[in-house]
C-alpha positions as CSV (number, residue, x, y, z in Angstrom):
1,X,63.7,-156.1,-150.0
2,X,60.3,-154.3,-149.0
3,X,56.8,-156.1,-149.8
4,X,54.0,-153.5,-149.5
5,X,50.4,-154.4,-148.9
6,X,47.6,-151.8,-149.4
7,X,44.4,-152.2,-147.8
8,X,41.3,-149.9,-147.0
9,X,40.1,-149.1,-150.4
10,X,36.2,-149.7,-151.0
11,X,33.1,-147.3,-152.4
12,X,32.4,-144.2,-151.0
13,X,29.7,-141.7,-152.0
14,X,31.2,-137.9,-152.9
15,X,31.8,-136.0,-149.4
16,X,32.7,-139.7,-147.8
17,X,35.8,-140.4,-146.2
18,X,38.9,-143.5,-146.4
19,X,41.3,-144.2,-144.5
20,X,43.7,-146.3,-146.9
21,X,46.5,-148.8,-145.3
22,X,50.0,-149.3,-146.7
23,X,51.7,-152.4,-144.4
24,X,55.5,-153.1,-145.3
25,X,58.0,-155.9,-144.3
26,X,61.4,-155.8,-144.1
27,X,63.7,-154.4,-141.8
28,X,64.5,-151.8,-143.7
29,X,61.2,-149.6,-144.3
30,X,62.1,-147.3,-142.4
31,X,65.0,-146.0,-144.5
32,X,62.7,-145.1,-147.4
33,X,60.2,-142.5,-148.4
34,X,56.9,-143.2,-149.1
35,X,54.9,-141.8,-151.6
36,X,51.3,-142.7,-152.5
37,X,50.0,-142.7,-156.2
38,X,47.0,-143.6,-158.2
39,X,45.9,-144.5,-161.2
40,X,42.3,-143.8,-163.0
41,X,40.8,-146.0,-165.7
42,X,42.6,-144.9,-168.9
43,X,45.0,-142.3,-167.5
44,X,48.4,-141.8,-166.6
45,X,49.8,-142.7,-163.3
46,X,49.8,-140.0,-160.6
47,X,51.6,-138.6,-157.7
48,X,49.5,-138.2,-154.5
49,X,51.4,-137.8,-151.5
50,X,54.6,-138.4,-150.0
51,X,56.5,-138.5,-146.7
52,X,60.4,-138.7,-145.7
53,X,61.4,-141.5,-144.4
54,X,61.6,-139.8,-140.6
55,X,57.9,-138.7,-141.1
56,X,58.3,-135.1,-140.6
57,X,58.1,-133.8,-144.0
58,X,55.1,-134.6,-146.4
59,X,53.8,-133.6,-149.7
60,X,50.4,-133.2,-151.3
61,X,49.4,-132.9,-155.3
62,X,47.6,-129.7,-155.6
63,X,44.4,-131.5,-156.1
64,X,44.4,-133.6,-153.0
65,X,45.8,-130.2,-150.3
66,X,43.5,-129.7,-147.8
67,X,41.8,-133.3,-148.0
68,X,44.2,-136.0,-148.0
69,X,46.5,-136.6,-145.1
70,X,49.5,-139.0,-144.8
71,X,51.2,-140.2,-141.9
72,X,53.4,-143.1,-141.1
73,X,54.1,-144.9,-138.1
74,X,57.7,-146.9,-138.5
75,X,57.6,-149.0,-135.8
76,X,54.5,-150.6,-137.1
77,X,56.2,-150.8,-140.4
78,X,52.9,-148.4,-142.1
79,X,51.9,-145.6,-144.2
80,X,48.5,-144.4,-144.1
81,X,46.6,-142.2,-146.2
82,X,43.5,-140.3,-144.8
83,X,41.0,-139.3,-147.9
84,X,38.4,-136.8,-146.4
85,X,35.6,-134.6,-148.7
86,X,36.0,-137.4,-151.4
87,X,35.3,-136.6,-154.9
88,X,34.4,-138.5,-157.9
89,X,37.5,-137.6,-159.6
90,X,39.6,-139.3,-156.9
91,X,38.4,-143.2,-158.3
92,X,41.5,-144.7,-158.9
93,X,43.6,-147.7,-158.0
94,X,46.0,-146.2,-155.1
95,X,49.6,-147.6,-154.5
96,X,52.0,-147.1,-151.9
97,X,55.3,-147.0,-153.2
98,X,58.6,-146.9,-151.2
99,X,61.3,-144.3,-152.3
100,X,64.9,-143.8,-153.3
101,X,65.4,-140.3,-154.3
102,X,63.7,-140.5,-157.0
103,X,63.4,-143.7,-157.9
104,X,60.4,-145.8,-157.3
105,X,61.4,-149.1,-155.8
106,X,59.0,-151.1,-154.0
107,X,55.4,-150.8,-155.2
108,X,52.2,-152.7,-153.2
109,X,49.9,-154.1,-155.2
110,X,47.0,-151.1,-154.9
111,X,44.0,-151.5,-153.6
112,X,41.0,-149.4,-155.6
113,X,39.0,-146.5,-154.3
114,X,35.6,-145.8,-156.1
115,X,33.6,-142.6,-155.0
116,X,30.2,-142.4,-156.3
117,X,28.2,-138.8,-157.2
């Protein structure tokens, strides 16, 4: 059993940087990869990021390359996600979800990110 709490999340004016939290129990966190997603009012779900559970292979959605950045430390039991050059298309609720292949197991409870124009 994993229990993810995001943390981080605020208002932000377009340019503006996060730096968004995941914190996990459980012993066994470090098994799992983590992948971060989000979610904007009155659209689907998205993928945003991801990183094998060692932490030496990560993944980015096309739209957040070059901006987002995410990193995990596993002997702190986190995931962080690094939002830089913010846009207003980035408002979203963000979750940190832990990873089974490709099944989604564990989700936080998301924490919302609102960047302003």
């Amino acid at each position: 059993q994993v229990q993810l709490v995001e943390s981080g999340g605020g208002l932000v004016q377009a340019g503006g940087s996060l730096r968004l939290l995941c914190s996990a129990s459980g012993r066994t966190f470090s098994s799992y990869a983590m992948d971060w997603v989000r979610q904007a009012p009155g659209k689907e779900r998205e993928f945003v990021a991801t990183i094998k559970s060692s932490g030496d292979i990560s993944g980015y959605a096309d739209f957040v390359k070059g901006r987002f950045t995410i990193s995990r430390d596993n002997a702190k039991n986190t995931v962080s996600l690094q939002m830089n050059n913010l846009k207003p298309e980035d408002t979203a609720v963000y979750y940190c979800v832990a990873r089974v292949g490709t099944k989604y197991e564990y989700w936080g409870q998301g924490t919302q990110v609102t960047v302003s124009s």
